[in-house]
C-alpha positions as CSV (number, residue, x, y, z in Angstrom):
1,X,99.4,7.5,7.8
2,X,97.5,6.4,4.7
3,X,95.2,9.3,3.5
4,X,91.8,6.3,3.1
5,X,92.8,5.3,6.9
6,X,92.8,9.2,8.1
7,X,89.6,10.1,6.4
8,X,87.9,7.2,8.5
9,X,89.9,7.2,12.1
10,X,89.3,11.0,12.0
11,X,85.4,10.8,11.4
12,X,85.3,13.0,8.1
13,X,84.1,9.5,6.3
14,X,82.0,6.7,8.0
15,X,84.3,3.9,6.9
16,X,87.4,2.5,5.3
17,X,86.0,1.3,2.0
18,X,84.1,5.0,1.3
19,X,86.9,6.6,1.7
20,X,88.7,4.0,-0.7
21,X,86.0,4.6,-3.4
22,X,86.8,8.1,-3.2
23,X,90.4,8.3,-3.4
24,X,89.7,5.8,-6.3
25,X,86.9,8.0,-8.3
26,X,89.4,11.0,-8.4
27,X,87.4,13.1,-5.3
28,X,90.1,13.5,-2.8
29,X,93.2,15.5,-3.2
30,X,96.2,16.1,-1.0
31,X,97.3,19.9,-1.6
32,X,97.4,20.0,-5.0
33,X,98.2,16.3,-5.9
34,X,95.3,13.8,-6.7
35,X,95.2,11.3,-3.3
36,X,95.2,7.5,-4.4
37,X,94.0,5.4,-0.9
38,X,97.9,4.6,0.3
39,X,98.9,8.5,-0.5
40,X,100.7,9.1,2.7
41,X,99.3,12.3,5.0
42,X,101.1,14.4,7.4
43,X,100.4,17.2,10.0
44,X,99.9,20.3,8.1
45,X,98.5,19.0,4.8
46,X,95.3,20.1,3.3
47,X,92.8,17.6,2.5
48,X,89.8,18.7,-0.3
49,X,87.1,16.0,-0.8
50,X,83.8,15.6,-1.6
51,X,81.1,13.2,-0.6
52,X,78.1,14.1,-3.1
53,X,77.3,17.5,-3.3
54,X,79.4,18.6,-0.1
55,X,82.9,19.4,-0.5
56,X,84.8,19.9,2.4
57,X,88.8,21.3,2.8
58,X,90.6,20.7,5.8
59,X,94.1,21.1,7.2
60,X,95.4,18.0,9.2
61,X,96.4,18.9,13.0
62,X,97.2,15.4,14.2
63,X,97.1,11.7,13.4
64,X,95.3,10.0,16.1
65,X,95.4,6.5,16.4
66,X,92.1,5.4,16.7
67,X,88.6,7.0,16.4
68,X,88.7,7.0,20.1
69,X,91.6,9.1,20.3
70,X,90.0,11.7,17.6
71,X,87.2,12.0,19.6
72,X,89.0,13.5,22.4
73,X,91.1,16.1,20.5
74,X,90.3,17.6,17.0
75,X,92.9,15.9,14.1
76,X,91.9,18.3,11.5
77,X,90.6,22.0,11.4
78,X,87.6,23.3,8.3
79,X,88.9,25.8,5.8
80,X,86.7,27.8,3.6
């Protein structure tokens, strides 16, 4: 799954074209690689973003589907 499409189905970003922006200003990285918006995620990986001041770093658990989906079971789990 595209990393810009997991950051929005998953809820961590309101939408699609946020999450784009991101990936494209340098602020999200998968492990220890920079994430452009078709970087491809997997279970396991560790996301680090940041949306203004907040930085947030999680691990993905799943790759749900739809928002829907995400909102019944929790695709990603906060590290410190």
């Amino acid at each position: 799954m595209r990393v810009d499409k997991y950051l929005q189905v998953s809820g961590l970003v309101k939408r699609r074209v946020l999450a784009q922006r991101l990936c494209d200003a340098g602020r999200v990285r998968v492990g220890d690689r920079r994430a452009k918006p078709s970087s491809e995620v997997a279970v396991g990986d560790v996301l680090e973003f940041g949306v203004g001041e907040r930085r947030r770093r999680v691990r993905i658990l799943a790759l749900p589907v739809s928002p829907r989906e995400a909102a019944r079971t929790a695709p990603f789990e906060e590290l410190a």
